[in-house]
C-alpha positions as CSV (number, residue, x, y, z in Angstrom):
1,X,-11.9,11.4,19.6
2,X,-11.4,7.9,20.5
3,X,-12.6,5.9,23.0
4,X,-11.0,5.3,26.3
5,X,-11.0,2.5,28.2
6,X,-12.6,2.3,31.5
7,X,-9.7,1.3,33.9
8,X,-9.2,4.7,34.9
9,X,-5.5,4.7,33.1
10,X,-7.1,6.7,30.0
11,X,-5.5,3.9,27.5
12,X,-7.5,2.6,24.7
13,X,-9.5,-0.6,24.0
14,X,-6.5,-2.9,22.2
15,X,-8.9,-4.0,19.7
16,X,-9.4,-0.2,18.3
17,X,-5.6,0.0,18.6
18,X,-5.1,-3.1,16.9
19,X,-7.4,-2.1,13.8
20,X,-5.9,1.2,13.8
21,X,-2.9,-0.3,13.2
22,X,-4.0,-3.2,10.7
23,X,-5.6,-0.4,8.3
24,X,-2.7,1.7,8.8
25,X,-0.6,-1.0,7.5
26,X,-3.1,-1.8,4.8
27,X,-2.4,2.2,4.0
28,X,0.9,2.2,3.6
29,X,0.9,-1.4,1.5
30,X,-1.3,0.7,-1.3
31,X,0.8,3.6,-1.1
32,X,3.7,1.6,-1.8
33,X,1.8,-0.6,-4.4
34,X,0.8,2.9,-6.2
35,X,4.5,4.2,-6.2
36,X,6.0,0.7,-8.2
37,X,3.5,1.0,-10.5
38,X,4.5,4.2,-11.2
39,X,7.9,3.2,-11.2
40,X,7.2,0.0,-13.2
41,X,5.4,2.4,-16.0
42,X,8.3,4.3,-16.4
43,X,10.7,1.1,-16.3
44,X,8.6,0.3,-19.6
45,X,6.9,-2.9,-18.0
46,X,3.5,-3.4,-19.9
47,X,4.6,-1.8,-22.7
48,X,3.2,-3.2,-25.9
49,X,6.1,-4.1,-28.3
50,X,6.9,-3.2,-31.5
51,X,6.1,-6.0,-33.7
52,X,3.5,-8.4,-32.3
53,X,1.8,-7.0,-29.9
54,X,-2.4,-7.3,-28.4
55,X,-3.4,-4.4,-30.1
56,X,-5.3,-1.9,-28.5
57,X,-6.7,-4.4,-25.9
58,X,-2.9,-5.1,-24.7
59,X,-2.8,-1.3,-24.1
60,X,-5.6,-1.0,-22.2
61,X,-5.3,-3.5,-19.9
62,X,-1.7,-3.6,-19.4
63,X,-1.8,-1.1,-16.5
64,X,-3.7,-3.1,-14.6
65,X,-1.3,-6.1,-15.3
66,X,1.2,-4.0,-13.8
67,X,-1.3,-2.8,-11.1
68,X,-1.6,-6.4,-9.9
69,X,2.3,-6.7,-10.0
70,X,3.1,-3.9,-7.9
71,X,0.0,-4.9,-5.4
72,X,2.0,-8.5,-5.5
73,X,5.7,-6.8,-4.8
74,X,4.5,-4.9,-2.4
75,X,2.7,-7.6,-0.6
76,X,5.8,-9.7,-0.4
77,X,7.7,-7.2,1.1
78,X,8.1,-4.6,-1.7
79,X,11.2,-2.1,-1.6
80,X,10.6,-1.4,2.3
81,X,8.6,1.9,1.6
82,X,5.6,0.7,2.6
83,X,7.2,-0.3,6.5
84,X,8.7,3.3,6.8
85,X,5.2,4.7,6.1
86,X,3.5,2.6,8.6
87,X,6.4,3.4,11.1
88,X,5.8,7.3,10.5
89,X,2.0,6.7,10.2
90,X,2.0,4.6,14.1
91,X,4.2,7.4,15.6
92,X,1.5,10.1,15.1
93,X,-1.2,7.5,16.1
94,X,0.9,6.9,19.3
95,X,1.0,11.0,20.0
96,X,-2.9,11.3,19.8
């Protein structure tokens, strides 16, 4: 339960709101971040080529090149996923 404020409207504190909210956002950033990495993977991104390539240590580290990259995209905006989560994600915080 969270805690309601004391001016006898029963709304919450704005701070608790407003932190809700910030690590909701934060939420739905990762999520988003974690699906274009997927995506990026399967788009072949990070994939070692062929001919001269790092070896093994260029396979093992590439997905978290491409880790990095999708944190970035989605940080700058990404593909919009990340806004229609934190939409859905405020409306059930709103109902509670």
């Amino acid at each position: 339960m969270e805690p309601v404020a004391n001016s006898g409207q029963g709304t919450r504190p704005e701070g608790t709101l407003t932190s809700k909210r910030e690590a909701l956002r934060e939420v739905a950033q990762d999520l988003e971040a974690t699906f274009l990495s997927e995506m990026l993977k399967h788009a072949g991104v990070g994939k070692t080529p062929e001919g001269f390539g790092g070896g093994v240590g260029e396979e093992q580290f590439s997905s978290l090149l491409r880790d990095m990259q999708a944190r970035e995209i989605a940080a700058r905006g990404g593909i919009g996923l990340a806004e229609s989560i934190f939409n859905s994600l405020v409306e059930t915080l709103d109902e509670q």
